[in-house]
Backbone as CSV, one residue per row, in Angstrom:
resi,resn,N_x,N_y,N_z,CA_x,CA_y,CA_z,C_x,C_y,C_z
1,UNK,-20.463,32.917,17.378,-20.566,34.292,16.982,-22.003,34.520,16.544
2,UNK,-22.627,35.814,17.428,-23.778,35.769,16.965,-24.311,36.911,15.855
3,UNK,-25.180,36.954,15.098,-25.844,38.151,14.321,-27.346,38.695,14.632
4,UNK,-27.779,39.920,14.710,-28.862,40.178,14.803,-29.349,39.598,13.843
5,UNK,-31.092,38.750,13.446,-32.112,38.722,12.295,-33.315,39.814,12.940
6,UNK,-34.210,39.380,11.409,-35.046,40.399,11.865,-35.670,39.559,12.846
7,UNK,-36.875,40.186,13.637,-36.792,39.735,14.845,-38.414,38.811,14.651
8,UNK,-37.838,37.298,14.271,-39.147,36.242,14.352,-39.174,35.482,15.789
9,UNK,-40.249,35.429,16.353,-40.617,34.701,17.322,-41.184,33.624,17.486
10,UNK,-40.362,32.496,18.217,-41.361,30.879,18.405,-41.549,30.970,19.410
11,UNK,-42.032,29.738,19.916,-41.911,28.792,21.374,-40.837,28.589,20.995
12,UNK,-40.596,28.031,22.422,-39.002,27.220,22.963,-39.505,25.877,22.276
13,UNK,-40.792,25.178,22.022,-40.971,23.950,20.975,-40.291,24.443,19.127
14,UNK,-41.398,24.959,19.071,-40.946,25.473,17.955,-39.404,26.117,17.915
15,UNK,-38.425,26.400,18.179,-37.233,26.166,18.047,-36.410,25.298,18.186
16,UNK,-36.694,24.518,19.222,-36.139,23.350,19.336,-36.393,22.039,17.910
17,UNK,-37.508,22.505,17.156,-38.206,21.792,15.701,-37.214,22.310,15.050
18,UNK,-37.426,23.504,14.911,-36.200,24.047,13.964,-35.010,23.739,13.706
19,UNK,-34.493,24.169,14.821,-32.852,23.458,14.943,-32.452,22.274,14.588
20,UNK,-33.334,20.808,14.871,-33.444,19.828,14.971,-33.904,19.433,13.272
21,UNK,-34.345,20.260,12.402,-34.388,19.561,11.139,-33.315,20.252,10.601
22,UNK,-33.182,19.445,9.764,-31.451,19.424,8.994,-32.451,18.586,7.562
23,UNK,-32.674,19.047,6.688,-32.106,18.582,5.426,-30.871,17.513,4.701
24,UNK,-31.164,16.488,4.402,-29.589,15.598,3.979,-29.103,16.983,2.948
25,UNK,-27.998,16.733,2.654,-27.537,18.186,2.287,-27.402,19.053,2.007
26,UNK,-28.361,19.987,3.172,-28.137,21.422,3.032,-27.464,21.906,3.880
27,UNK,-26.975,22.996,4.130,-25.992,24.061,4.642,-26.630,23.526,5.936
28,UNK,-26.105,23.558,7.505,-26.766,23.720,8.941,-26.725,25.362,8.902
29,UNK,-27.809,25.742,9.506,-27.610,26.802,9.891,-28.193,27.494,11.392
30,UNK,-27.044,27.311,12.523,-27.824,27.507,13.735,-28.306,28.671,14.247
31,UNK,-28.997,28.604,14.829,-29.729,30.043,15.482,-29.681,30.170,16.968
32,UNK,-29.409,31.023,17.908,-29.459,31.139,19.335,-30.722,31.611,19.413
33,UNK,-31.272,31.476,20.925,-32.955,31.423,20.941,-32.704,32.333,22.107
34,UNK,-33.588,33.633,22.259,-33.406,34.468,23.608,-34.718,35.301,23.737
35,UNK,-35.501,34.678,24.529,-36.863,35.369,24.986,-37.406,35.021,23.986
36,UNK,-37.549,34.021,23.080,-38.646,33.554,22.101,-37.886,34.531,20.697
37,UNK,-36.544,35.155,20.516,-36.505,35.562,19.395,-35.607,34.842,18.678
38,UNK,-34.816,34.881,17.577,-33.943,33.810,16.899,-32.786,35.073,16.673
39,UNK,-31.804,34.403,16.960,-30.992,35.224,16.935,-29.556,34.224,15.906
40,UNK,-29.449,34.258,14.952,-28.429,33.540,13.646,-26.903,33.875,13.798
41,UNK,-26.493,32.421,13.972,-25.304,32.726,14.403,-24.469,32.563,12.817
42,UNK,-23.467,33.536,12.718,-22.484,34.606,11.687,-21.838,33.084,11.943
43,UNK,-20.877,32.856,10.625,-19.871,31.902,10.751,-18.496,33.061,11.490
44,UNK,-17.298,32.117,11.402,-16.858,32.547,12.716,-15.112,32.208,11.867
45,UNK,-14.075,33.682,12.415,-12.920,33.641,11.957,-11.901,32.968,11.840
46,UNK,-10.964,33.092,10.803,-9.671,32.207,11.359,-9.040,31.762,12.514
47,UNK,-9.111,33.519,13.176,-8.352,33.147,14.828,-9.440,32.872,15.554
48,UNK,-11.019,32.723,15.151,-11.803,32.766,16.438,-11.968,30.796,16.323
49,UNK,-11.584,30.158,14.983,-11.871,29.031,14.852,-10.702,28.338,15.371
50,UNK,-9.494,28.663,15.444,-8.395,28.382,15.799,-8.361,28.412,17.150
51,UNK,-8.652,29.308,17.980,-8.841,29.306,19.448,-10.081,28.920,20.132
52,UNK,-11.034,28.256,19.157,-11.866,27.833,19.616,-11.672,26.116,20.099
53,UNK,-10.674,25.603,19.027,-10.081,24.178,18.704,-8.956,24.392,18.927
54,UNK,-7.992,25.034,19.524,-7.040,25.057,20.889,-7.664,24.705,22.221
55,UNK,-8.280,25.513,22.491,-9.219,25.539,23.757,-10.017,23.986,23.633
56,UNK,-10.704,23.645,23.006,-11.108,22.631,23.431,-10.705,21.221,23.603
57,UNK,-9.721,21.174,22.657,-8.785,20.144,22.172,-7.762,20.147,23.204
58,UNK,-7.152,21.638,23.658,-6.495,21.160,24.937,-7.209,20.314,26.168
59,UNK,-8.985,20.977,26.295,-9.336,20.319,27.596,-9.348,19.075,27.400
60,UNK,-10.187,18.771,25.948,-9.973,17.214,26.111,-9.262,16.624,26.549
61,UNK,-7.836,16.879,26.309,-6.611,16.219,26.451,-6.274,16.236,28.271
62,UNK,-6.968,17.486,28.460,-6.664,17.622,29.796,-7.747,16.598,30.717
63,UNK,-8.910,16.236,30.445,-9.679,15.825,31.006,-9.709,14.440,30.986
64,UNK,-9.148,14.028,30.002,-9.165,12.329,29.593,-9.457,11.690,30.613
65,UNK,-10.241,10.743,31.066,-10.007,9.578,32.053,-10.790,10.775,33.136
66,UNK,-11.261,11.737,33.255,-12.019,12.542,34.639,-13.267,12.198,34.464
67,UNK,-13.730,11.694,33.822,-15.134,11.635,33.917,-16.010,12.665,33.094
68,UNK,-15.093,13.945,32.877,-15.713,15.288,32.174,-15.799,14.930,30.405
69,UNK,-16.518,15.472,29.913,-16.804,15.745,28.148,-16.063,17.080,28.079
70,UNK,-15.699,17.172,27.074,-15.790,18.692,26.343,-16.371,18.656,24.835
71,UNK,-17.657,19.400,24.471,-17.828,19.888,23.441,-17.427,21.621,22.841
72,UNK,-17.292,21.101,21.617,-17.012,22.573,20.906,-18.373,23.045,19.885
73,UNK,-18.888,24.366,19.631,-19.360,24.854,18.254,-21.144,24.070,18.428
74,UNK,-21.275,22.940,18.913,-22.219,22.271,18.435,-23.195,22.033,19.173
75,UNK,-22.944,22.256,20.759,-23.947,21.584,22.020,-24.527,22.600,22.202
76,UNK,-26.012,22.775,22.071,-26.274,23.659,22.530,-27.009,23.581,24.076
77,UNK,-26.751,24.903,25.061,-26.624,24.900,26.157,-28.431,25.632,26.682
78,UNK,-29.776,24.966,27.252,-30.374,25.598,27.478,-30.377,26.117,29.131
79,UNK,-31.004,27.689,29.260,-31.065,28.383,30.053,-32.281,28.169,30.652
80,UNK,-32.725,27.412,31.308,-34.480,26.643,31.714,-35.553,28.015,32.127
81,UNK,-34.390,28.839,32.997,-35.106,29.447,34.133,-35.313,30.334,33.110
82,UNK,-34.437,30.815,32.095,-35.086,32.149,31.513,-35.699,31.734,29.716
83,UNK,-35.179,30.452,29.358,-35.757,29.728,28.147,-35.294,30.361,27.088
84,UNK,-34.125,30.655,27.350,-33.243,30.423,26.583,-32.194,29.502,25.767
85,UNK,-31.559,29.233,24.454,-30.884,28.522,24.091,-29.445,29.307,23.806
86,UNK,-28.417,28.890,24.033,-27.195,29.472,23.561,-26.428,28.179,22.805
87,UNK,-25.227,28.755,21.843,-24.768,27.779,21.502,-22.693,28.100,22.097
88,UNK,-22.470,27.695,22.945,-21.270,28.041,23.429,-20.116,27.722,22.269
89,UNK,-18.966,28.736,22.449,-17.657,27.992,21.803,-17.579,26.861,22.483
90,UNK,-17.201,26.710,23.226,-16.617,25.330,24.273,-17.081,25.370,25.193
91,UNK,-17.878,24.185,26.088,-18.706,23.750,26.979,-17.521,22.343,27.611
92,UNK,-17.904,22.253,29.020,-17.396,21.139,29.361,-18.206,20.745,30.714
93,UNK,-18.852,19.318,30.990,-19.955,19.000,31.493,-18.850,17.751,32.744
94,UNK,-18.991,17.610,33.793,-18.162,16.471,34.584,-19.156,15.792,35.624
95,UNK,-20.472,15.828,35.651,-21.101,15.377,36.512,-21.900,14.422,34.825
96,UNK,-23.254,13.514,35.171,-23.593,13.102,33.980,-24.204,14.228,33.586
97,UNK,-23.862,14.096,32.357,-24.707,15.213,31.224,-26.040,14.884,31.634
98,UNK,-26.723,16.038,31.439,-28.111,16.158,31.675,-29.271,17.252,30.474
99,UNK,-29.545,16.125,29.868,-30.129,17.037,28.843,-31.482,17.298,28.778
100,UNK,-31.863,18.217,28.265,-33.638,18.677,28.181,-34.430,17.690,28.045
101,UNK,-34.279,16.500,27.031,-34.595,15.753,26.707,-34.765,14.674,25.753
102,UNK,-34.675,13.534,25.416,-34.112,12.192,24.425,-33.328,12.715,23.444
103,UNK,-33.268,13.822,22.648,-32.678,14.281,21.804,-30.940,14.514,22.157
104,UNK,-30.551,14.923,23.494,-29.409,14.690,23.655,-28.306,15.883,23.322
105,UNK,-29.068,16.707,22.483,-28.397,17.770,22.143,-28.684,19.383,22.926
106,UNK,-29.274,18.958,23.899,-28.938,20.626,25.019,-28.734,20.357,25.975
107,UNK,-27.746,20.839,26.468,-27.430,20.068,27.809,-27.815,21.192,28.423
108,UNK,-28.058,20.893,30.235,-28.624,21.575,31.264,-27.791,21.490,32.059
109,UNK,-26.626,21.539,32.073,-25.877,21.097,33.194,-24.319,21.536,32.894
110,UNK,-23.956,22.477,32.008,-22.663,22.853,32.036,-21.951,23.115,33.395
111,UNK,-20.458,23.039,33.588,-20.228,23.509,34.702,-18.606,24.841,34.442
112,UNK,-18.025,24.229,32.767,-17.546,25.747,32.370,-18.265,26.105,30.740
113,UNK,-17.788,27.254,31.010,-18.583,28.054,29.251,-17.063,28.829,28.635
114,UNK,-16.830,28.688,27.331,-16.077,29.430,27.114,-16.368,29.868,25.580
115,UNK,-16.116,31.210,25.689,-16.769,32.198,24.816,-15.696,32.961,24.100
116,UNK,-15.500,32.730,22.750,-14.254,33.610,22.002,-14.918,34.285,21.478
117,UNK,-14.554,36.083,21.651,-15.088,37.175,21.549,-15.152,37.791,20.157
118,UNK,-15.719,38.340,19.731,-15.754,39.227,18.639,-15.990,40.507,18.297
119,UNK,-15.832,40.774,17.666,-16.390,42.628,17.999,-18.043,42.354,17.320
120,UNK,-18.483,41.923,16.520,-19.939,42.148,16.732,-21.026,41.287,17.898
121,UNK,-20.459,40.685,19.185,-21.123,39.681,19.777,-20.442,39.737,21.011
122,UNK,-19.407,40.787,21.352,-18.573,40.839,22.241,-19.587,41.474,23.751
123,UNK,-20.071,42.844,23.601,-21.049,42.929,24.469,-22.042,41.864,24.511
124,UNK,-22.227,41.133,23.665,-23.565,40.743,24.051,-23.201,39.193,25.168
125,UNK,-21.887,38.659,24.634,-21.138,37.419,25.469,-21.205,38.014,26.829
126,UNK,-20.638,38.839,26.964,-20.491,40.072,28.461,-21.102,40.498,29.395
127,UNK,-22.082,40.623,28.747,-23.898,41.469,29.194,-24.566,40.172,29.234
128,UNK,-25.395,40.202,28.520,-27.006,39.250,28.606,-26.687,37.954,28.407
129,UNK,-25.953,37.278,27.164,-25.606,36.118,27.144,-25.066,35.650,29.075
130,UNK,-24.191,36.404,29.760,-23.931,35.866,30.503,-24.683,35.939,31.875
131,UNK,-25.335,36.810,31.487,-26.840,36.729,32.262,-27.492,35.622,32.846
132,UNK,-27.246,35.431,31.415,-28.181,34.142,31.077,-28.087,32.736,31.638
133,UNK,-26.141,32.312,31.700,-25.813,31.517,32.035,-25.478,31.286,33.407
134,UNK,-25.899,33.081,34.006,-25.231,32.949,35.394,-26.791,32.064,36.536
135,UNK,-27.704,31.804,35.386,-28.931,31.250,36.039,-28.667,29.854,36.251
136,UNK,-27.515,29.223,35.614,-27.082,27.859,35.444,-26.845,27.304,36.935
137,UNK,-27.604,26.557,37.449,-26.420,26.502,39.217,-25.721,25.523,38.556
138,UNK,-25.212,24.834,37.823,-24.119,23.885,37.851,-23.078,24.724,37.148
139,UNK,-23.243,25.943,36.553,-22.076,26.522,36.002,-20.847,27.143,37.273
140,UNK,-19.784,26.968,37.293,-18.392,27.368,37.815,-17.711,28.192,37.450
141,UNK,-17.380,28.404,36.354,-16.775,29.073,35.147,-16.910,29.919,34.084
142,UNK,-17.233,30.894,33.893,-17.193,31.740,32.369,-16.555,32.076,31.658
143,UNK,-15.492,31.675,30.748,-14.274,32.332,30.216,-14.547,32.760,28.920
144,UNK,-14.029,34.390,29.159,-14.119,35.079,27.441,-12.540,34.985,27.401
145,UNK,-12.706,34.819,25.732,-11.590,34.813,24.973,-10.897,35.806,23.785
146,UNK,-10.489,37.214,23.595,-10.168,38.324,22.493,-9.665,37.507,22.046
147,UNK,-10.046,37.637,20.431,-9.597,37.168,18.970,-8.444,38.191,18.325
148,UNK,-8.890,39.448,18.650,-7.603,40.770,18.485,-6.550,40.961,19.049
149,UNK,-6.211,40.169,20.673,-5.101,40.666,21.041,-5.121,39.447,22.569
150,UNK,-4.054,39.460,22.962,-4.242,38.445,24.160,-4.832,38.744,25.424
151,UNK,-5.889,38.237,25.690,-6.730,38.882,26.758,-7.691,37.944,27.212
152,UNK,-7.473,37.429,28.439,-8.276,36.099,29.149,-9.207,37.000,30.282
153,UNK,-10.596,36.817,29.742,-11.702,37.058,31.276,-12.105,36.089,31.865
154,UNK,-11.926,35.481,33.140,-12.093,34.643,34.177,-13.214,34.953,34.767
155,UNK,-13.943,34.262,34.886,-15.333,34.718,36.158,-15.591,33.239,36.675
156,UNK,-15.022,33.136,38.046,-15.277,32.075,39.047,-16.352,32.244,40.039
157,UNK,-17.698,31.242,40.249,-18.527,31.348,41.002,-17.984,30.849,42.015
158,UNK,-18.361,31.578,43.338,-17.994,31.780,44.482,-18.800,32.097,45.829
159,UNK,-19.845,30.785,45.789,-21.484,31.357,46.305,-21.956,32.362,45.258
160,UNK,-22.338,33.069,45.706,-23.448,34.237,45.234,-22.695,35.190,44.575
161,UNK,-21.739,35.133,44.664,-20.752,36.001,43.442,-19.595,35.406,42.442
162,UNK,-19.363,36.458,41.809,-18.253,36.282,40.484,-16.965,36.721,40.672
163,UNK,-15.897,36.308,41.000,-14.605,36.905,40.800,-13.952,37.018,39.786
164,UNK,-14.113,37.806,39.027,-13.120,38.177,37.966,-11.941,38.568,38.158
165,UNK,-10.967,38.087,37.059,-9.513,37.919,37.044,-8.897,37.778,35.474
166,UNK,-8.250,38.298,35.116,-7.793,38.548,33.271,-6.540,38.490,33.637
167,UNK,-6.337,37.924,32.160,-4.779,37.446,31.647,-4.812,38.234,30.375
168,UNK,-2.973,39.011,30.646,-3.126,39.232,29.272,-1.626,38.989,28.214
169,UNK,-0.852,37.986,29.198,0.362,37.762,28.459,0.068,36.582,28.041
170,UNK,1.130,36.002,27.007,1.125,34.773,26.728,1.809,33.136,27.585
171,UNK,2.491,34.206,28.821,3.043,33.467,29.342,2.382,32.862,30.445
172,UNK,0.978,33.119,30.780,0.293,33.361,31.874,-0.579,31.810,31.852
173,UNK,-1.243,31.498,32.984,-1.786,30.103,32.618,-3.374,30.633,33.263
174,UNK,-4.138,29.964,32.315,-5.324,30.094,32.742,-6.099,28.991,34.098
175,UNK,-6.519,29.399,35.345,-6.544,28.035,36.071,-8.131,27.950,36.146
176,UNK,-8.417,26.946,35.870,-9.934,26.281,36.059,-9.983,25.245,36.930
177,UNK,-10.509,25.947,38.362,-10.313,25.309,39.636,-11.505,24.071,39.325
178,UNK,-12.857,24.782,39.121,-13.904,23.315,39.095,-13.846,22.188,38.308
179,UNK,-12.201,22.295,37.033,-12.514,21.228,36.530,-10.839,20.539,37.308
180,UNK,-10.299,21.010,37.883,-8.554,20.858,38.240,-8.103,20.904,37.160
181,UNK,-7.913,21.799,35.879,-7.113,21.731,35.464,-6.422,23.215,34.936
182,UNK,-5.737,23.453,34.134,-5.244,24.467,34.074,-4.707,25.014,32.298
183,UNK,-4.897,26.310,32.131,-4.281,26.125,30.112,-3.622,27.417,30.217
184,UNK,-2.584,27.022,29.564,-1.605,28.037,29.547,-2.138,28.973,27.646
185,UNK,-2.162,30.325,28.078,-2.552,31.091,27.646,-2.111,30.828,25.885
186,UNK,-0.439,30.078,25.804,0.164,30.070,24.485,-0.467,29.044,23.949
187,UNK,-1.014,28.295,24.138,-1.449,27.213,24.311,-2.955,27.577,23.436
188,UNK,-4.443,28.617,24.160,-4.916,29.464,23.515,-4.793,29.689,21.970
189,UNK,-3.584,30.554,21.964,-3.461,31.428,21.286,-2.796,30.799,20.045
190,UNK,-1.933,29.594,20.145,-1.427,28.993,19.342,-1.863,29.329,17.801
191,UNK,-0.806,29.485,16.889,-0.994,29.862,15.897,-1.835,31.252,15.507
192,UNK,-2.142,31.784,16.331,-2.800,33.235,15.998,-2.167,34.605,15.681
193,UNK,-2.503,35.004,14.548,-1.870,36.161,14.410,-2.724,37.620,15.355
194,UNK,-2.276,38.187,15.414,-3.081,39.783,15.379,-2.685,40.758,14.145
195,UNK,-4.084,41.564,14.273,-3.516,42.945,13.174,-2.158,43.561,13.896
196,UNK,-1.689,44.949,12.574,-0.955,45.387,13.736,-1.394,46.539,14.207
């Protein structure tokens, strides 16, 4: 989940410094990097933390023994061509991870992204964030996720285009052809309430 700051500018070095010092115990506090600005990511809700660790915890389970990773919350994903950094809900990598460099922590090589929505970060997952990622050639996959109500956005690369496809029952299964596997929507949503 992201927040506007006011608007400071690095290098893609100088952020990558940033991110990378941590204090022994102080608070982490990550920042998304887009065109050299810092953009501070908001901590993140009950249901958006809950379906963030459904979702990933199912792939794991689903992926075991494939050769694929799944990270949650923490990997951050760089965008080379446009030098950008994002930090995905859930990332999952099946070829070898391939990272920027010794540090180990940005990978270049996602092949799904999955993004639980919010209302202050919801256009921006939609719009530019996915802009961003559609520069990825190893990406396959984009999946947004509503925190308010049940609602799956699918975007499968397909050559040179995106097919979109949404779910919005609970009974419905989500299929993720590039990794073979598949998540059933309750599964998601597990334990989530909505307003009414």
């Amino acid at each position: 989940m992201a927040a506007p700051t006011a608007p400071t500018y690095l290098t893609p070095e100088e952020y990558i410094a940033l991110e990378r010092k941590a204090l022994p115990g102080a608070e982490i506090i990550r920042n998304e990097y887009l065109n050299g600005e810092l953009i501070a990511m908001a901590g993140a809700s009950r249901a958006h933390n809950l379906m963030t660790i459904n979702i990933s915890s199912a792939l794991h389970a689903r992926l075991r023994g494939s050769g694929c990773e799944t990270y949650a919350n923490e990997m951050r994903v760089s965008t080379p061509l446009t030098t950008s950094y994002f930090y995905p809900d859930v990332v999952v990598v099946c070829e070898e991870p391939r990272f920027e460099d010794n540090g180990f922590d940005t990978l270049i090589n996602p092949i799904v992204i999955v993004e639980v929505l919010s209302p202050t970060t919801e256009g921006y997952d939609r719009g530019e964030k996915f802009a961003h990622y559609r520069q990825l050639p190893s990406l396959q996959e984009y999946v947004l996720v509503a925190q308010e109500q049940i609602h799956v956005e699918h975007y499968r690369r397909e050559e040179k285009q995106w097919i979109f496809t949404d779910f919005q029952r609970r009974e419905e299964i989500l299929p993720l052809m590039s990794i073979q596997c598949e998540l059933p929507l309750r599964e998601i949503y597990e334990l989530v309430t909505f307003p009414d």
